[in-house]
FIBANU-714154 format. One record per residue (C-alpha): x, y, z; residue number from 0. Coordinates in steps of 0.5 Angstrom, whole numbers, plus 500, padded with zeros to 3 digits. Layout:
% residues N
((X Y Z) NUM)
...
% end
This chain:
% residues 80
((075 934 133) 0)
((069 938 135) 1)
((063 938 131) 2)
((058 944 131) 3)
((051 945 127) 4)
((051 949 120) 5)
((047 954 124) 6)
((052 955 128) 7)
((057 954 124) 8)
((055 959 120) 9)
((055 965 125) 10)
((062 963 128) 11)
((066 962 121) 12)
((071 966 123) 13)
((072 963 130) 14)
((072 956 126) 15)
((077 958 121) 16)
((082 960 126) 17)
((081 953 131) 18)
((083 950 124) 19)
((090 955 122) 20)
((091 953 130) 21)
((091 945 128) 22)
((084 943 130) 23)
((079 940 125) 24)
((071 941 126) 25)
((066 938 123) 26)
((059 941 121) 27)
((052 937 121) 28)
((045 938 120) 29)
((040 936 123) 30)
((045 932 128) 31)
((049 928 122) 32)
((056 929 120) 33)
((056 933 113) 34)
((063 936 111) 35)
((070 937 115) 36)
((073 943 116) 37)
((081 941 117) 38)
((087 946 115) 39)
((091 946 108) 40)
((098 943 107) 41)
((103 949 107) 42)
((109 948 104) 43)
((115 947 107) 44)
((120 953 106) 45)
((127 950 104) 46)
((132 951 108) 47)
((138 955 105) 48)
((145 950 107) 49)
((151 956 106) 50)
((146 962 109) 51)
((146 957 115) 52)
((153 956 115) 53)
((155 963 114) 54)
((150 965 120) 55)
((154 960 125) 56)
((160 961 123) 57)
((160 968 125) 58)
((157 968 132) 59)
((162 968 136) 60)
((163 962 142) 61)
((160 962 147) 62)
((165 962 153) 63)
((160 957 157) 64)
((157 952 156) 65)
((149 951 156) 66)
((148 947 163) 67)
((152 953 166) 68)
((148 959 163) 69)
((141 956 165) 70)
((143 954 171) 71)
((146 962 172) 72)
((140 963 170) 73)
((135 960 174) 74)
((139 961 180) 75)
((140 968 181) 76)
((141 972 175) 77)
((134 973 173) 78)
((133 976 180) 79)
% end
């Protein structure tokens, strides 16, 4: 948590706002003595639509090796 003067506050609202969206809380003082909070708004969470997901899956083909394999591909030589 990072605390700031209302001054400076003030000439820096739009950097403030950002830090908070990012997940930080900031607090404003005056005169050295905390006096509000800033922290960001609770988004509601977007449901997750179960049959779509199982249609998106079900038409993905298999893949025809394993996860372990592909990275290890990947990281030894493919990437090069």
């Amino acid at each position: 948590m990072d605390a700031i003067n209302l001054a400076d506050a003030k000439a820096h609202l739009s950097e403030l706002v950002d830090r908070v969206e990012a997940g930080g809380t900031v607090d404003i003082t005056r005169r050295g003595k905390p006096v509000a909070r800033l922290t960001a708004v609770a988004r509601p969470r977007k449901r997750i639509d179960m049959a779509m997901l199982q249609a998106l899956t079900a038409a993905m083909p298999a893949q025809v090796e394993d996860a372990a394999d592909l990275v290890r591909s990947m990281r030894d030589g493919d990437r090069y």
